[in-house]
Gaussian input, Z-matrix of N, CA and C with variables (Angstrom, degrees):
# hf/3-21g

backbone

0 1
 N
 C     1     B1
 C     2     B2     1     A1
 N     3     B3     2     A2     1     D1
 C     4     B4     3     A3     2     D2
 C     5     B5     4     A4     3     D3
 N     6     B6     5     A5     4     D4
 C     7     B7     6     A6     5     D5
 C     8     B8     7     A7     6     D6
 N     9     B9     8     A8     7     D7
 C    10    B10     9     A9     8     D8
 C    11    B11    10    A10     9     D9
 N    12    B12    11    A11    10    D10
 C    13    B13    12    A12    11    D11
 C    14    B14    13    A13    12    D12
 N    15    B15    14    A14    13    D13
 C    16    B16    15    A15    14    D14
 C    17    B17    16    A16    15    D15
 N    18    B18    17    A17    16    D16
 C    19    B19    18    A18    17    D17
 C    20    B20    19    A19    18    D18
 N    21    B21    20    A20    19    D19
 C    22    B22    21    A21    20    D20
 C    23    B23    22    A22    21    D21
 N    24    B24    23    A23    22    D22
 C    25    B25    24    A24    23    D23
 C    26    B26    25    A25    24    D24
 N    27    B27    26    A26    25    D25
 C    28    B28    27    A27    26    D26
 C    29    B29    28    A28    27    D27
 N    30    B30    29    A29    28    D28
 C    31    B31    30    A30    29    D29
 C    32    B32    31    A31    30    D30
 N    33    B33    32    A32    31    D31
 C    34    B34    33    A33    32    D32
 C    35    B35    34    A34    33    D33
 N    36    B36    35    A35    34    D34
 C    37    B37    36    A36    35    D35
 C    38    B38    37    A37    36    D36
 N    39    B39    38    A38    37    D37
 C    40    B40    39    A39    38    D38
 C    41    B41    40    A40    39    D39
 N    42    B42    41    A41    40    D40
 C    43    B43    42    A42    41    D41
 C    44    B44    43    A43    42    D42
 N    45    B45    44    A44    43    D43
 C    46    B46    45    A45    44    D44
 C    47    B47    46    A46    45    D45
 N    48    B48    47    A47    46    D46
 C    49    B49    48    A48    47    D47
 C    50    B50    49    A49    48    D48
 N    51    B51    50    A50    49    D49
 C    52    B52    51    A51    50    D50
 C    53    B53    52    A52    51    D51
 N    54    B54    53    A53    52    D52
 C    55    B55    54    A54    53    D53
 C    56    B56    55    A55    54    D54
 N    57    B57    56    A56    55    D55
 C    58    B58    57    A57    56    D56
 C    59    B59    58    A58    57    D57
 N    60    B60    59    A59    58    D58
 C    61    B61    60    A60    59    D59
 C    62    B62    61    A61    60    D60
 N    63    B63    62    A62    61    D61
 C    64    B64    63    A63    62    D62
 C    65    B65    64    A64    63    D63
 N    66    B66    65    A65    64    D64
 C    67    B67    66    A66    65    D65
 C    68    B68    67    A67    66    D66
 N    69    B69    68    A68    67    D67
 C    70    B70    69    A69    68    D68
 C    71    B71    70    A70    69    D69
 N    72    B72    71    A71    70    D70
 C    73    B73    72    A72    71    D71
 C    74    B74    73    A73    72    D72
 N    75    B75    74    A74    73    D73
 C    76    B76    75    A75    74    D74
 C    77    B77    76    A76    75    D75
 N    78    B78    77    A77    76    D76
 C    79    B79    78    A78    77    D77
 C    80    B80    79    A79    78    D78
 N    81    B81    80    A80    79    D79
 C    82    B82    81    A81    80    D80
 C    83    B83    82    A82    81    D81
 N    84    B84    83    A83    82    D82
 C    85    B85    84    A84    83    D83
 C    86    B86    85    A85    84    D84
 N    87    B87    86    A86    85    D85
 C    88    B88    87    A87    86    D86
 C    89    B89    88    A88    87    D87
 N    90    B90    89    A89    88    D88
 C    91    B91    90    A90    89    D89
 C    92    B92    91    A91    90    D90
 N    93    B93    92    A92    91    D91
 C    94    B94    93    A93    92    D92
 C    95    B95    94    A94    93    D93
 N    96    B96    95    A95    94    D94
 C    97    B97    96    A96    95    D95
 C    98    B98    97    A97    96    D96
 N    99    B99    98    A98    97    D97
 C   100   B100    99    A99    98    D98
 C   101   B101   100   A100    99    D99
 N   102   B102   101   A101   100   D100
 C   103   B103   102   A102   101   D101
 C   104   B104   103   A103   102   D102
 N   105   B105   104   A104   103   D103
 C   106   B106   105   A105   104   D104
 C   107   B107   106   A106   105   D105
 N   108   B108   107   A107   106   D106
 C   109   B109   108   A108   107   D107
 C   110   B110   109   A109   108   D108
 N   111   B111   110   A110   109   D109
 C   112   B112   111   A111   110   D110
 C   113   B113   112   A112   111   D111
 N   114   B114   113   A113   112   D112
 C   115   B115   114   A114   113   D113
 C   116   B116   115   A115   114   D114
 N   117   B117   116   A116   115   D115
 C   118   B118   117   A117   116   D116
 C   119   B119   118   A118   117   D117
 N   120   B120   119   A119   118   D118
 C   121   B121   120   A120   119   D119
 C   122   B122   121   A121   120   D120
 N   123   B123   122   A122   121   D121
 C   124   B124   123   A123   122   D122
 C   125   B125   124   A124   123   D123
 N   126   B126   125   A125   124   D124
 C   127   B127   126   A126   125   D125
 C   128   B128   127   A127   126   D126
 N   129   B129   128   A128   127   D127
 C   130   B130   129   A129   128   D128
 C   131   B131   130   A130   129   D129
 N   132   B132   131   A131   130   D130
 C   133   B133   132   A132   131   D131
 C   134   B134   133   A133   132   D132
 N   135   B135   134   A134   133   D133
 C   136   B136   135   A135   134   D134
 C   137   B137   136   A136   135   D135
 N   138   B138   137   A137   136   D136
 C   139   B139   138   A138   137   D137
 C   140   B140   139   A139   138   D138
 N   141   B141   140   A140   139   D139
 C   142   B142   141   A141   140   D140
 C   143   B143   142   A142   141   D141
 N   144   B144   143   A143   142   D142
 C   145   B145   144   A144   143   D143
 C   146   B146   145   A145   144   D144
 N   147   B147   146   A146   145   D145
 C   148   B148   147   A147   146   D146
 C   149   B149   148   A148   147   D147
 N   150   B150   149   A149   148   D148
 C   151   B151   150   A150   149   D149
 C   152   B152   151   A151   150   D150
 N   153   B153   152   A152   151   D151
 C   154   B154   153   A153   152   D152
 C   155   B155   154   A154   153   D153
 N   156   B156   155   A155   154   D154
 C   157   B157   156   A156   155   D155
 C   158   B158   157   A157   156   D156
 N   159   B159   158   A158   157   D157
 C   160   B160   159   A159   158   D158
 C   161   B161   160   A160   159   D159
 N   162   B162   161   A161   160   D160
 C   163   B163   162   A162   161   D161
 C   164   B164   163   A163   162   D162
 N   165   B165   164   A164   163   D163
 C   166   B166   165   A165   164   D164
 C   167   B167   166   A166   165   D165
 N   168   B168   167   A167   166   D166
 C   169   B169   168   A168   167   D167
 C   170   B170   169   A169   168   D168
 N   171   B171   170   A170   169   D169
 C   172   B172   171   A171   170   D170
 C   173   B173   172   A172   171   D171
 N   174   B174   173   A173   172   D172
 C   175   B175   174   A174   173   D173
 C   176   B176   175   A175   174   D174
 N   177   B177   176   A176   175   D175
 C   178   B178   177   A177   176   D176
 C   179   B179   178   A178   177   D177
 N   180   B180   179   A179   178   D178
 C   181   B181   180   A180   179   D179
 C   182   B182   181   A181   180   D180
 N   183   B183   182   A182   181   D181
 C   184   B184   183   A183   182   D182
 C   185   B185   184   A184   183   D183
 N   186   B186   185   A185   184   D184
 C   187   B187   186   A186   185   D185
 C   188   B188   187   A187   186   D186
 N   189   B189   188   A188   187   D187
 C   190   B190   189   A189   188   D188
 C   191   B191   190   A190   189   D189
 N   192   B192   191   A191   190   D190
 C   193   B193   192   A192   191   D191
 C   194   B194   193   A193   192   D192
 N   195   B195   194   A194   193   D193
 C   196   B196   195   A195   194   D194
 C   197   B197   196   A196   195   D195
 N   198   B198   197   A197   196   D196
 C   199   B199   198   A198   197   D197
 C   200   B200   199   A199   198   D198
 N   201   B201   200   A200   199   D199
 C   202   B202   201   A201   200   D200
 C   203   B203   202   A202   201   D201
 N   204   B204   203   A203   202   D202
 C   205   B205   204   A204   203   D203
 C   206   B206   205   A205   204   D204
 N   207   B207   206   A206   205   D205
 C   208   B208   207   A207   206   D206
 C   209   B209   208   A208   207   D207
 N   210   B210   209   A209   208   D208
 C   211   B211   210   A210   209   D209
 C   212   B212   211   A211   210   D210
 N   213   B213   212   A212   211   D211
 C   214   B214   213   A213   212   D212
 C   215   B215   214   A214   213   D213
 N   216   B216   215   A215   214   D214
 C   217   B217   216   A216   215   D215
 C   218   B218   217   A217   216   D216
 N   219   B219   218   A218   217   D217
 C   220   B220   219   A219   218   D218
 C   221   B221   220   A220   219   D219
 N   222   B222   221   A221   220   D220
 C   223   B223   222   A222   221   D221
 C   224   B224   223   A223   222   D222
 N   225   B225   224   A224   223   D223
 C   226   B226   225   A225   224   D224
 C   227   B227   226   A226   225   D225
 N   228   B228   227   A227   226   D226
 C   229   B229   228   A228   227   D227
 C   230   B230   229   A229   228   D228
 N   231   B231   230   A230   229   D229
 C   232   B232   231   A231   230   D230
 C   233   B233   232   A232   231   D231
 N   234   B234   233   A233   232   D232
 C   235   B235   234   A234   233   D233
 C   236   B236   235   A235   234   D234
 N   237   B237   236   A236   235   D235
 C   238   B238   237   A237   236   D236
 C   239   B239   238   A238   237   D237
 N   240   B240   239   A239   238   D238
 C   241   B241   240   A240   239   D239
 C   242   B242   241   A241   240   D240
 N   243   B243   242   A242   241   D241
 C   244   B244   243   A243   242   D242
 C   245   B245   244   A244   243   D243
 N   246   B246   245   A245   244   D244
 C   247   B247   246   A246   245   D245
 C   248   B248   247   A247   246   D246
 N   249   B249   248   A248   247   D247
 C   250   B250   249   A249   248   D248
 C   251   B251   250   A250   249   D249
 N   252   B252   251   A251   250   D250
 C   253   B253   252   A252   251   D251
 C   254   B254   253   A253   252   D252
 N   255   B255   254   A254   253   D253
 C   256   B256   255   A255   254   D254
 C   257   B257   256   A256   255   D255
 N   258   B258   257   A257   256   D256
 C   259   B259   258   A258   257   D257
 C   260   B260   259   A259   258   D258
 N   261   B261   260   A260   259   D259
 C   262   B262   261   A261   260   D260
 C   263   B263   262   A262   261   D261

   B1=1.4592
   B2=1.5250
   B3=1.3650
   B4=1.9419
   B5=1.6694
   B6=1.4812
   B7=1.5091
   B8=0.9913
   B9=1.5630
   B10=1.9074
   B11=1.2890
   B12=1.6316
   B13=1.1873
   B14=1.3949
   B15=1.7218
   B16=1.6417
   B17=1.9327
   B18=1.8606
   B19=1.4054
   B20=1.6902
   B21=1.1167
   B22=2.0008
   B23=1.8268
   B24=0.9246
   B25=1.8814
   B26=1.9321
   B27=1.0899
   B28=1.5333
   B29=1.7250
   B30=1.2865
   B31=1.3890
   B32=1.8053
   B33=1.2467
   B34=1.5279
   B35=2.0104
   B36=0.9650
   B37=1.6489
   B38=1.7046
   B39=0.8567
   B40=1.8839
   B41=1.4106
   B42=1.3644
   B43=1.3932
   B44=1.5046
   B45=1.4777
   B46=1.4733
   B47=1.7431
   B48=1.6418
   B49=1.2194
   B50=1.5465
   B51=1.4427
   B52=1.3973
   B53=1.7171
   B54=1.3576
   B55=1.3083
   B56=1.5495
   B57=0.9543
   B58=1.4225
   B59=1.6626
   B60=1.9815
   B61=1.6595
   B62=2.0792
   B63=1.2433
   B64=1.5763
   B65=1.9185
   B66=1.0159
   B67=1.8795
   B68=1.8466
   B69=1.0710
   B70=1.4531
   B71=1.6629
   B72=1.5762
   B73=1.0146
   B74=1.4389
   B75=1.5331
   B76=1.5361
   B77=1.3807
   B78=0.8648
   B79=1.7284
   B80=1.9007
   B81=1.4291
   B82=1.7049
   B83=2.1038
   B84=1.1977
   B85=1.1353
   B86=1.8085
   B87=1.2193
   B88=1.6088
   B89=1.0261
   B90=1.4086
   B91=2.0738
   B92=1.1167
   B93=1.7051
   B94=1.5811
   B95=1.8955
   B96=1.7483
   B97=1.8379
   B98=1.1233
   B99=1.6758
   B100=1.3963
   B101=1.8813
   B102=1.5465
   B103=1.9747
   B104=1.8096
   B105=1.4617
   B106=1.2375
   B107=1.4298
   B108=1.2987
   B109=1.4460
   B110=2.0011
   B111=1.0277
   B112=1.6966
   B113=1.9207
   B114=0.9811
   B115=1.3630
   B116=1.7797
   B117=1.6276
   B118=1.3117
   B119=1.4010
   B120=1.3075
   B121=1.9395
   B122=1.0263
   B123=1.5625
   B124=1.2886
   B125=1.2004
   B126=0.9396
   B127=1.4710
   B128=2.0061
   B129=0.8642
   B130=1.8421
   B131=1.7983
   B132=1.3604
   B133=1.6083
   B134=2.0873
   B135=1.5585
   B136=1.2344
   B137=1.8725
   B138=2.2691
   B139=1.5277
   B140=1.3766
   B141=1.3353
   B142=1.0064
   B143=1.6865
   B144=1.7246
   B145=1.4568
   B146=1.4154
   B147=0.8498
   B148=1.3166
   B149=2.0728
   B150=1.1398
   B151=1.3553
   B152=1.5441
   B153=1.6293
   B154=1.3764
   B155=1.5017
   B156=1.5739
   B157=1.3055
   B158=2.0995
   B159=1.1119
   B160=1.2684
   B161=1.3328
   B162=1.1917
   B163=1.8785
   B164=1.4108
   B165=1.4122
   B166=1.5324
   B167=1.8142
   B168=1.1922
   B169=1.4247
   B170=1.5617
   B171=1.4473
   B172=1.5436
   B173=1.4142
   B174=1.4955
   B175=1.6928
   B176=1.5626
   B177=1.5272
   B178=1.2949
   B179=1.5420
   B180=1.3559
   B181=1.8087
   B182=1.9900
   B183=1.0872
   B184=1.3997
   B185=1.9143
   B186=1.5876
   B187=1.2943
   B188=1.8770
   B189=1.1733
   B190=1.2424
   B191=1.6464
   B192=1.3070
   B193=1.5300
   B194=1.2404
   B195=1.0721
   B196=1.3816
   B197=1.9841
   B198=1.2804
   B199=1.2898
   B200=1.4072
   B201=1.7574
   B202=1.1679
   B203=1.3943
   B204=1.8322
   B205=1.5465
   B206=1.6058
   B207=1.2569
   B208=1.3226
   B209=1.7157
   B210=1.4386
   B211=1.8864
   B212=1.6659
   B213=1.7916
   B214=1.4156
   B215=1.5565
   B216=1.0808
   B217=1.4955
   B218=1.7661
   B219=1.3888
   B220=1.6166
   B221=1.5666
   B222=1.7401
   B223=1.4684
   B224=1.9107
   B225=1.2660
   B226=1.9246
   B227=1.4918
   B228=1.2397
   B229=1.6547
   B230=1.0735
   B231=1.7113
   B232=1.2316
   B233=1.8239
   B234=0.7243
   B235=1.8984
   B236=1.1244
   B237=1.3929
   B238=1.5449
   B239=1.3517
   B240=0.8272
   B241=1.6918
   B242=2.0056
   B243=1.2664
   B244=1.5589
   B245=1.6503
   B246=1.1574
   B247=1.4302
   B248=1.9756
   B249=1.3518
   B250=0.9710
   B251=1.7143
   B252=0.9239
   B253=1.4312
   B254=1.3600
   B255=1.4627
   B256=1.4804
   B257=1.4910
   B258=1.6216
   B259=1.1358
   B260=1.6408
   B261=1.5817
   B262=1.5392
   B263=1.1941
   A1=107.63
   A2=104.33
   A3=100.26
   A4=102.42
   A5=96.57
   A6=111.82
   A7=90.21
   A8=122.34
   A9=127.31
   A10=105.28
   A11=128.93
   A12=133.27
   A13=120.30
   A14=98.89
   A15=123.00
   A16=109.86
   A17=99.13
   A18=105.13
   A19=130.03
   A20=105.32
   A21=97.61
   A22=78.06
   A23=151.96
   A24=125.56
   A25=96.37
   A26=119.52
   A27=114.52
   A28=112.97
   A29=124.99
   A30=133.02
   A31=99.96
   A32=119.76
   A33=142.24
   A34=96.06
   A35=100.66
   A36=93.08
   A37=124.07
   A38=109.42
   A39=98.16
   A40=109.63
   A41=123.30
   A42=119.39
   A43=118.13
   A44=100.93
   A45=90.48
   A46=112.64
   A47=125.14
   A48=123.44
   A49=115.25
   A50=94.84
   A51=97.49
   A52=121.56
   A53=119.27
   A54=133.41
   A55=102.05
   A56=160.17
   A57=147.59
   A58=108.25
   A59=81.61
   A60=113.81
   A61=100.64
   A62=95.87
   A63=111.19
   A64=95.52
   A65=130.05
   A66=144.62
   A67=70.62
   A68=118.16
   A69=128.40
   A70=109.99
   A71=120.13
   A72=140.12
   A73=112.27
   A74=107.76
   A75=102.41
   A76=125.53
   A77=101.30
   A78=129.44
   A79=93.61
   A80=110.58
   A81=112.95
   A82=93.73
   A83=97.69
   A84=126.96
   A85=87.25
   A86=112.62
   A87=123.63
   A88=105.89
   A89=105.47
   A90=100.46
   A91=119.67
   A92=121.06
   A93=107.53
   A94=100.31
   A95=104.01
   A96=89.93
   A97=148.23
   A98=104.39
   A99=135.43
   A100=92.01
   A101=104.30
   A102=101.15
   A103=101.45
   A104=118.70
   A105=114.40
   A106=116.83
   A107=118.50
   A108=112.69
   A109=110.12
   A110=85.43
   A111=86.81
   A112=105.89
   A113=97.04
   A114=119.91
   A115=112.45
   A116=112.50
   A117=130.03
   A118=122.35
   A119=99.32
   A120=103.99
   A121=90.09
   A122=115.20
   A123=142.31
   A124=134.18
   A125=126.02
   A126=139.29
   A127=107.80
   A128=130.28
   A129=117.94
   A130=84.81
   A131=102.11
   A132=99.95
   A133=82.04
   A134=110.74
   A135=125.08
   A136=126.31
   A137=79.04
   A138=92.47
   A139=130.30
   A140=119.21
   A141=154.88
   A142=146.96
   A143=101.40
   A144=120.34
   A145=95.57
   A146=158.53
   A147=163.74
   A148=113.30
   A149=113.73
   A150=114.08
   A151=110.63
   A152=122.67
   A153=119.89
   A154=93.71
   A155=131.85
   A156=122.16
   A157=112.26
   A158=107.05
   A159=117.46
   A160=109.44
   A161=120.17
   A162=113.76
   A163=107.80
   A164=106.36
   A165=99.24
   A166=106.02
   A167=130.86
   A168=139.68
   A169=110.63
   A170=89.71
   A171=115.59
   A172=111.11
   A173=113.61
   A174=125.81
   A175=110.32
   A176=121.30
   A177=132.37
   A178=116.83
   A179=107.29
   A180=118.17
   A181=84.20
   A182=125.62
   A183=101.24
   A184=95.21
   A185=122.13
   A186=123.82
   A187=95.99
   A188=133.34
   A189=128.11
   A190=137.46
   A191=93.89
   A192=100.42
   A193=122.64
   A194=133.13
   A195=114.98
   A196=109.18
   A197=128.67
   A198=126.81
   A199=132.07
   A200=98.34
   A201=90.69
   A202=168.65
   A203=91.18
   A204=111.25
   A205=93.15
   A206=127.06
   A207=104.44
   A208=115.30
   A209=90.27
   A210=94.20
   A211=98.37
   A212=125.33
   A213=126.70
   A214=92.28
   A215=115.53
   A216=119.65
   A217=111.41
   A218=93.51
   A219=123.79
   A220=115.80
   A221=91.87
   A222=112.56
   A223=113.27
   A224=93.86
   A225=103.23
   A226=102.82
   A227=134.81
   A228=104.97
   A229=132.62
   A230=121.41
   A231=117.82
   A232=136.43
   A233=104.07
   A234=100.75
   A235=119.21
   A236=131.68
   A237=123.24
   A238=128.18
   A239=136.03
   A240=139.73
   A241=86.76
   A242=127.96
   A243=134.86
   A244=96.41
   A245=104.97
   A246=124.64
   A247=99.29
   A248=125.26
   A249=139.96
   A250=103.25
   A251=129.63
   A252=121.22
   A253=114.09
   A254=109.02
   A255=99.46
   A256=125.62
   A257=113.88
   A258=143.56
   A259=97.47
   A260=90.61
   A261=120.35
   A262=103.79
   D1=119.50
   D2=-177.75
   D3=-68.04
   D4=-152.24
   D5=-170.71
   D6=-80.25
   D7=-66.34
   D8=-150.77
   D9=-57.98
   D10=-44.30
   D11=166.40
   D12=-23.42
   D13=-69.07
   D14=179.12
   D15=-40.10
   D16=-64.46
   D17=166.85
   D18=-63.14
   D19=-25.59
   D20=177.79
   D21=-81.10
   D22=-45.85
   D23=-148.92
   D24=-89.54
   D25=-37.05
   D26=161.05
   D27=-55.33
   D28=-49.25
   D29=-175.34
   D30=-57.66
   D31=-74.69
   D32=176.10
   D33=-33.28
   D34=-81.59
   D35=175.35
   D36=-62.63
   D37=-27.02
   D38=158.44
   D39=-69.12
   D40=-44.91
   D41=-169.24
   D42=-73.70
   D43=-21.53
   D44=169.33
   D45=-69.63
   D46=-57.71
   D47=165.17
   D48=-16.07
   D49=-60.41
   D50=-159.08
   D51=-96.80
   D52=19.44
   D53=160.60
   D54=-60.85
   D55=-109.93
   D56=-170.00
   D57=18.68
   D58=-105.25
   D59=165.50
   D60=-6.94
   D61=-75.03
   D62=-153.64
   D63=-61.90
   D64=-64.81
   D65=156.05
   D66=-14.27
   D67=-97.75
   D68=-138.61
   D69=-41.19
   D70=-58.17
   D71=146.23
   D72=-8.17
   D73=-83.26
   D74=169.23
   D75=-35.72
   D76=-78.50
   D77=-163.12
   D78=-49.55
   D79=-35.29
   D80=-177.67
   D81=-63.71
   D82=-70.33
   D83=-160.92
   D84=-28.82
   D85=-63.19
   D86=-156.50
   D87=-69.37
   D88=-35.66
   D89=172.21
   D90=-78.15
   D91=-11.58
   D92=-174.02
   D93=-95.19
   D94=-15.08
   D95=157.47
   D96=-61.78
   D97=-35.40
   D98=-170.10
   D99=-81.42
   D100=-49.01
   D101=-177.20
   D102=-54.67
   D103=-54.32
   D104=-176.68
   D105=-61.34
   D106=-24.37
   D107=179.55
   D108=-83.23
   D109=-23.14
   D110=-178.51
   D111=-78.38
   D112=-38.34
   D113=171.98
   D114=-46.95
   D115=-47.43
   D116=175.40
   D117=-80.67
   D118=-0.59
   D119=-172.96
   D120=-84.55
   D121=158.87
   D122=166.84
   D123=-100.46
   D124=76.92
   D125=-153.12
   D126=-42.30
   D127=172.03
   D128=-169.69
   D129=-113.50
   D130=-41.63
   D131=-164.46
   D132=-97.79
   D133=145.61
   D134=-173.30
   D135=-84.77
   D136=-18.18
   D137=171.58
   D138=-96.55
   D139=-5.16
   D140=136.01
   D141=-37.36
   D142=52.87
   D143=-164.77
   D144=-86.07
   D145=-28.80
   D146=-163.27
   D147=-27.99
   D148=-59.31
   D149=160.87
   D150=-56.59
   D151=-58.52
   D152=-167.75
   D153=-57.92
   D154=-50.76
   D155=-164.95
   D156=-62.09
   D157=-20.98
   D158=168.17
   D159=-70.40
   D160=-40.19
   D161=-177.15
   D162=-75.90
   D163=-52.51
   D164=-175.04
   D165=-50.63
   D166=-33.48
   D167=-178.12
   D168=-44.92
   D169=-56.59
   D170=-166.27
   D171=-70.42
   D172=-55.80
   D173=175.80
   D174=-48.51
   D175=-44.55
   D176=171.71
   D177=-51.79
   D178=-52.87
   D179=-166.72
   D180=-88.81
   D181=-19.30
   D182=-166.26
   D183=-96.15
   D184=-10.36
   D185=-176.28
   D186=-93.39
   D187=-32.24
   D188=154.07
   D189=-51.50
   D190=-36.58
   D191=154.14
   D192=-99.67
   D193=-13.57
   D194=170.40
   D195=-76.23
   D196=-22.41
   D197=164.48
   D198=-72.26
   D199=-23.96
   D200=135.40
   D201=-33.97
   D202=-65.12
   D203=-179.36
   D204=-86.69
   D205=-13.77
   D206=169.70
   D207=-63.75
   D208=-44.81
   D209=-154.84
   D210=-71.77
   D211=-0.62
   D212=-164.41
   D213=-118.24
   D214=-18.55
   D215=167.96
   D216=-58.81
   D217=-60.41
   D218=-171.35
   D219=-40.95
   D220=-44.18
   D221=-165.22
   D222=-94.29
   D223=13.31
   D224=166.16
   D225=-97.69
   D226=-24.38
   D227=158.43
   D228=-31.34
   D229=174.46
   D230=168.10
   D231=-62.39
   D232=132.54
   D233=162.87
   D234=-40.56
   D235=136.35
   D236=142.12
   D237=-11.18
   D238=102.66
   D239=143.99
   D240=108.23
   D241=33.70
   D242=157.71
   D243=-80.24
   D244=153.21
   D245=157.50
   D246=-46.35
   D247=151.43
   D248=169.09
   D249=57.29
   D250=32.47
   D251=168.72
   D252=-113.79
   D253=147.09
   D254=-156.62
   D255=-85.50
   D256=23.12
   D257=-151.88
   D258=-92.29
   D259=-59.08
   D260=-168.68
   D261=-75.95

């Protein structure tokens, strides 16, 4: 079995684990641009928060999930005392 072999069947089985986590990541990531950008518009009429009140919504629920999928990302390493952990 060469190297690349070794690395696509290590790559293929992390990525399955970590399809969730990684989906989540994205999908956080893109909503907390779109919340900050809605957040940055300038409304024409001054009484008229309605988009900004939507970003701040969005930036919030999209900064809650993204710490999420970080801290569930984080936690697919190895265990203590596994082969490759930096414990062992």
């Amino acid at each position: 079995m060469s190297l690349g072999d070794k690395i696509s069947t290590l790559v293929q089985s992390e990525s399955e684990r970590a399809a969730g986590p990684r989906r989540a990541l994205l999908v956080a990531s893109t909503a907390l641009l779109v919340g900050l950008g809605l957040v940055g518009l300038r409304p024409s009429d001054p009484n008229d928060t309605n988009l900004i009140d939507l970003g701040m919504v969005l930036t919030l629920l999209a900064l809650f999930l993204l710490i999420g999928a970080i801290h569930t990302y984080g936690r697919l390493g190895p265990d203590e005392g596994e082969k490759g952990s930096r414990g062992g």
